[in-house]
Each structure stands twice: as C-alpha cells, then as structure tokens.
N, C-alpha and C positions, 0 to 999 in steps of 0.2 A: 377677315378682321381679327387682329389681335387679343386675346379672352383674356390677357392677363390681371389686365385693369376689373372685368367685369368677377375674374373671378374672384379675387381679392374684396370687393365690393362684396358678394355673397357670403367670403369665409366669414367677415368681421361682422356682418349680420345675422351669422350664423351662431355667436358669439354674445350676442345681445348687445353690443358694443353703439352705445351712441356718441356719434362724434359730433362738435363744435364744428361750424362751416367752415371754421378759419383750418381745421385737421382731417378734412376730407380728403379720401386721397385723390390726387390730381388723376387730370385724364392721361392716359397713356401716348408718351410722346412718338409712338409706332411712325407718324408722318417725320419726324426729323433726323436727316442725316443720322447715321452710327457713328459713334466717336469711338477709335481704334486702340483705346488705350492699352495696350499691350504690355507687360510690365511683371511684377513680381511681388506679393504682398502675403502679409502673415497676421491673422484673426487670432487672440485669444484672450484669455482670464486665466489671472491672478490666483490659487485658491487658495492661498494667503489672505490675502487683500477681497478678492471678488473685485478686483480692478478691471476693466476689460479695452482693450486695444485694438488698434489695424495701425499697421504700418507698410510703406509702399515704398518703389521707385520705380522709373519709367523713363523711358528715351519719349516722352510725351513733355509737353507742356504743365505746367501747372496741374499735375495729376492729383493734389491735394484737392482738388474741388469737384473729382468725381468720385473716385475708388473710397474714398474711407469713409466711414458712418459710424454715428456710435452715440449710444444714451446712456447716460449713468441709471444703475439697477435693470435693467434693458437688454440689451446686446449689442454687437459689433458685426457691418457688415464690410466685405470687401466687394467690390465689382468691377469687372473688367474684360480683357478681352475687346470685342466689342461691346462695349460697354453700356449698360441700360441703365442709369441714376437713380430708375424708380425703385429697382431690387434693394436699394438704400432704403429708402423712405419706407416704400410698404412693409419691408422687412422686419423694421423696426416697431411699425406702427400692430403687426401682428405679434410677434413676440410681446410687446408691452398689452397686447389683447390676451395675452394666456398661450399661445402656441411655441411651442419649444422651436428651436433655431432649423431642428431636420423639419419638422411642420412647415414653419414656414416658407423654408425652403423649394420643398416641395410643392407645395400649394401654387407658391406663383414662376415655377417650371411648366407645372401643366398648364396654365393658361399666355407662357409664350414662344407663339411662332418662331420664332427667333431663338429658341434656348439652344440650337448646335453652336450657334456662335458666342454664347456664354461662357465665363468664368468666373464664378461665384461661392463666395465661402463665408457663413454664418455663423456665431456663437451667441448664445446667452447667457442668461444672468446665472445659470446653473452651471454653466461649464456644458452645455449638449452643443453640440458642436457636428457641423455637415459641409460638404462643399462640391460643386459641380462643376469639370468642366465639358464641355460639349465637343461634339467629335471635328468640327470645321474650325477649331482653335487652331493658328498655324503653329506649325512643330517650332523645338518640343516645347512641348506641353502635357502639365500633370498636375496634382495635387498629392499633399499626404494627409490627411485627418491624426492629429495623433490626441494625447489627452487633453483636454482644454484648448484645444487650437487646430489650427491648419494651415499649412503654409502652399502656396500655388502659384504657377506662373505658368507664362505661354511666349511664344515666340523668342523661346531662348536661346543661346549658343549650340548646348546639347544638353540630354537629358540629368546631367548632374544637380543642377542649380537647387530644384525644391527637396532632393536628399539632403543638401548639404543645410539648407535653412532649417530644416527639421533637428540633423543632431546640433547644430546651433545653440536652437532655440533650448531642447534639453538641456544643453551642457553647460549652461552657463550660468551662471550666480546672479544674482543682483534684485533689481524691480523690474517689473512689466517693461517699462520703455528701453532698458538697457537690454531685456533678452531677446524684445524683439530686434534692434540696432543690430545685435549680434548675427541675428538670422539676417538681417537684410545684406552686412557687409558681410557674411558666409555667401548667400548668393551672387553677388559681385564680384568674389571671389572666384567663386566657380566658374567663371564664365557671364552671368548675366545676359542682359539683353545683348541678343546679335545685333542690336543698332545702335549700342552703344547707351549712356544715360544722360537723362537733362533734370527730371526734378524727382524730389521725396519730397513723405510728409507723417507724421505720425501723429496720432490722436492715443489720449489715457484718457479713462472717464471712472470717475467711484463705482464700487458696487454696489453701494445703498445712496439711492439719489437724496439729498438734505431740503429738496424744496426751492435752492439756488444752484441757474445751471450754473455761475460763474465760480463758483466753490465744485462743483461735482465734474470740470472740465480741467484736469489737473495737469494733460499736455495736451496743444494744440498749436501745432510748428509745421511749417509749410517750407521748401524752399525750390519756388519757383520756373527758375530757367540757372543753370550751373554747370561746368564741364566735370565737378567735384561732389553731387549733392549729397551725397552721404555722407562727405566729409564735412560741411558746410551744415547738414542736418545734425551731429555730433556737438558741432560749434554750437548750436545754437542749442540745444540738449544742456549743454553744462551752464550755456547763459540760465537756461530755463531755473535750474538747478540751483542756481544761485542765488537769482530773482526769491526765488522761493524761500532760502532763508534770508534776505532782504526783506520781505515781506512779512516773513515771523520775525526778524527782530523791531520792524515796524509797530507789530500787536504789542511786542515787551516793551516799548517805551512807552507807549500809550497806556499802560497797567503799573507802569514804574516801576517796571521789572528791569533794573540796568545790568543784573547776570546776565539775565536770559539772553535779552536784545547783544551782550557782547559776545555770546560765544554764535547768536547766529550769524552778526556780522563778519565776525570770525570766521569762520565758514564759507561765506559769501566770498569774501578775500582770497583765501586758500584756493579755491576753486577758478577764480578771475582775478591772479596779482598783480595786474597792470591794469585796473578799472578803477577811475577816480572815485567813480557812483561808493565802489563798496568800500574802499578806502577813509572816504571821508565821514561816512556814517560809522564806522567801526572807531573813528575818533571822537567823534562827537557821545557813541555810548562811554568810551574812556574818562571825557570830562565829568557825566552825569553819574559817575561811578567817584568824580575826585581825586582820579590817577589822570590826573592832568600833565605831569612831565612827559607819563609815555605819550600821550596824546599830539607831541607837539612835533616831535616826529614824522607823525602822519599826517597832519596838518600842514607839515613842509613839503610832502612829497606832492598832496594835491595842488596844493597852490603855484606848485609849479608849473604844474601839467596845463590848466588853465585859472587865470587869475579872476574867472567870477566865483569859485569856490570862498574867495575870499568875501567878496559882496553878499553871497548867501551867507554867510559866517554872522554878519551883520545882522540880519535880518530874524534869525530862530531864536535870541529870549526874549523878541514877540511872541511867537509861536509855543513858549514854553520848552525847548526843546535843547533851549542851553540858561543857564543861569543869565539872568538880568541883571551883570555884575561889570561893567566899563571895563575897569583893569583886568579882569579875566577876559574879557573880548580883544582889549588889544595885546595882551601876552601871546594867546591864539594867534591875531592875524603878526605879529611879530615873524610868528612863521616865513611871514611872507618876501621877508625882507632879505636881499643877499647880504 
C-alpha cells in the first residue's frame, strides 16, 4: 500500500496542524490510472516581488489542470512525469504548515511507491527551492535547481532542453511571468518535447496573500489543445497584461481620477491596438477629462468596428460614467455617422 497519503497525515499532525474537514487531505489516488504528462516546467519566486510561479508545456492535453499549483505567501509546485496531483495539494498544504519546499518535498517521496516515476519541483514562500526526478523518467530527463527556482523536464529531444530554460530564466529582464515565458520558449527551442507540443499554462500568485484569492492570483492562463501554445500562451500574456491596466483604470474612474484611468487606458491600447474594449474606454476617460475633440476620433474608430459601442454610448450618464449632457452624447455618437 502507498504511505504517501498516511505519511503526510502524521507529518501535518506532527505539526499540531488542525485542519477544517473541508482541507483534509484527500485519500490517495494510488488506485487511478497514471497520467503521463510528460513535459517541461519551471518553479520559482520573485525576490523582488516574493511573487511565485510554474509554468508548463506539454505534447498532453490540457496540462494546465495537473502540473501547476501555487498559493499566494505559500509556494509553487510543479508535477509530472507520471504525474501524481496530490504532490500539488499536499505540497502546498505542508509548506503553509511550516515545512520548507525541500521538507516537504521529501517527506512525501518517502511515502511513495511510485516516486521512480516522478518528476517534481517545489519552491516557497522563502525562495528554498528542491526538485526530483526519479530514475524510470523516460529520457532525457533532468532538472537544474538554481536560485529561487528549478527548471525540469522528461521525455525530451535530448538533453539540452532544461540547460537552456535555466540561462533563460537567468538572463532575462522583466516580471516573473515574462522570465519564466522566456524559459519555456528557450526550451522549445532546444528541441522540446520528442512528441511535439499541444498545451501551456502559467500560474503568478502574490508573495504576501491579502486575505482575497482573486486579488493574490495575478496570472492564471491555460491554453488548452493548440499546434502553437506558447505562442498562443504570449497572446494571451499581453491580453492579461492589458486587462490589468483596464482594470486600474477602472479603480481611477471610480475615485474620479480621470489622469490616472487615462494613462492606464493608455496602456491598455498600446499593448492591444486593434481592441474596441480598450479603445473605447480610453475615449470615454478623454471626455471625463473635457478633451473631448481628441476623444471623437476614437469614438470613430470604435463605432465602426461594431455599431453597439454606439448603443452603450447611450446608456453610461446613467451610470455616471459620462456627463448627462444630450448634445454631448450626440456629438459622441455623431462619430458614428459616414
């Protein structure tokens, strides 16, 4: 019988750790099929930020929904290979019990039967960082642990792939999500999976959790089934990206900050110049600033694109969100007219 489950159970009692029934850890799914996901994934934290990450890809399905884990203030795990879910769950649930990521790491190797065919890499909320792979990983297969992270893969072309994610991930500028992206498409580069790729996904999470997960889950992007996903996983990176200051100039209207809200709209634009969405709010902060001529410009451009921007036009000084002025609504939808 599989001890992982039982040992996990002693460490966290060992810990004085009292769990809510709803966060017990599940029983061990030892009786269920293995899921093969074989792939290429990179664990780590910010120490900027204390932001902490996994990012993946795989010639699997929908590998977003086993390989990555991740708690804001907590840790990040990766898992794969033959891939066991629970190394997620428990992982997590030990590290936020006090055990550093090699702890826990460790702790629930030694209770499973199965850990040759593991591949598993864990970081904390400290930056302690550990990862395993077992000796029945099909070639090649490796990991590297470097500062704050670990980059690791199995069943790959040949043994370049997790060199090349590693000075990647070094080399490169930016935020968490961008240095891992970088590692990912360095190992794609190198060769990748010998069977080719179907899906990513990447997970960001705060370093200090605020009490809301939906504020401490800062990326969370999946892409599928794709003959492109990395590049498709990028696309959807810069949407994120965008969204984001969509979202802060959102707060700024609502505080009647019409600077604020215009340069994040700004931004938003800059980053997606062919989206109505950021188009039309980036005119709308113009009018509630009074620079209404430049405004009607981009009021043209949307309305062309499709003509219900115009019918919403109508509808926001109910909302407060444009002046409750007739002749200033139809100079706006005037826009609309060839």
């Amino acid at each position: 019988m599989n001890r992982l489950f039982e040992l996990t159970v002693a460490l966290l009692a060992s810990l004085c750790l009292v769990l809510p029934v709803s966060a017990q850890p599940a029983a061990r799914p030892t009786e269920a099929p293995l899921r093969p996901v074989h792939t290429f994934s990179i664990v780590a934290r910010d120490p900027a930020t204390g932001d902490l990450g996994v990012a993946v890809q795989s010639h699997w399905f929908a590998v977003g929904t086993v390989v990555p884990w991740a708690e804001a203030g907590v840790g990040a795990v990766a898992t794969q290979s033959f891939a066991d879910p629970a190394y997620g769950r428990l992982g997590l649930e030990m590290m936020r019990a006090g055990k550093s990521a090699p702890e826990a790491l460790r702790g629930l190797l030694a209770g499973d039967d199965g850990r040759d065919l593991r591949q598993v890499a864990m970081v904390d909320s400290q930056g302690r960082v550990d990862a395993w792979t077992g000796k029945s990983n099909i070639e090649a297969a490796g990991h590297i642990v470097g500062t704050s992270f670990s980059v690791q893969a199995n069943l790959m072309l040949d043994d370049r792939v997790w060199p090349a994610m590693a000075r990647a991930f070094e080399g490169t500028q930016g935020d968490l999500a961008e240095r891992m992206l970088a590692a990912l498409d360095a190992a794609q580069s190198a060769g990748g999976d010998l069977r080719g790729r179907q899906s990513a996904a990447i997970v960001v999470v705060t370093g200090k959790p605020t009490g809301q997960s939906w504020k401490d889950r800062i990326v969370d992007l999946r892409v599928d089934d794709s003959v492109e996903p990395l590049k498709e996983l990028r696309r959807l990176m810069t949407l994120q990206r965008a969204y984001n200051h969509m979202n802060a100039g959102d707060l700024a209207l609502e505080r009647k900050d019409s600077e604020a809200a215009l340069r994040e709209y700004g931004a938003a634009e800059k980053l997606v110049p062919d989206s109505a969405e950021m188009i039309y709010w980036h005119a709308v902060a113009l009018v509630s600033m009074g620079r209404v001529d430049e405004s009607l410009p981009l009021f043209r451009r949307v309305f062309a694109m499709d003509g219900n921007w115009a019918v919403l036009t109508r509808r926001l000084p109910k909302a407060g969100l444009l002046p409750d002025d007739p002749k200033l609504i139809e100079r706006i939808l005037s826009a609309a007219k060839p």
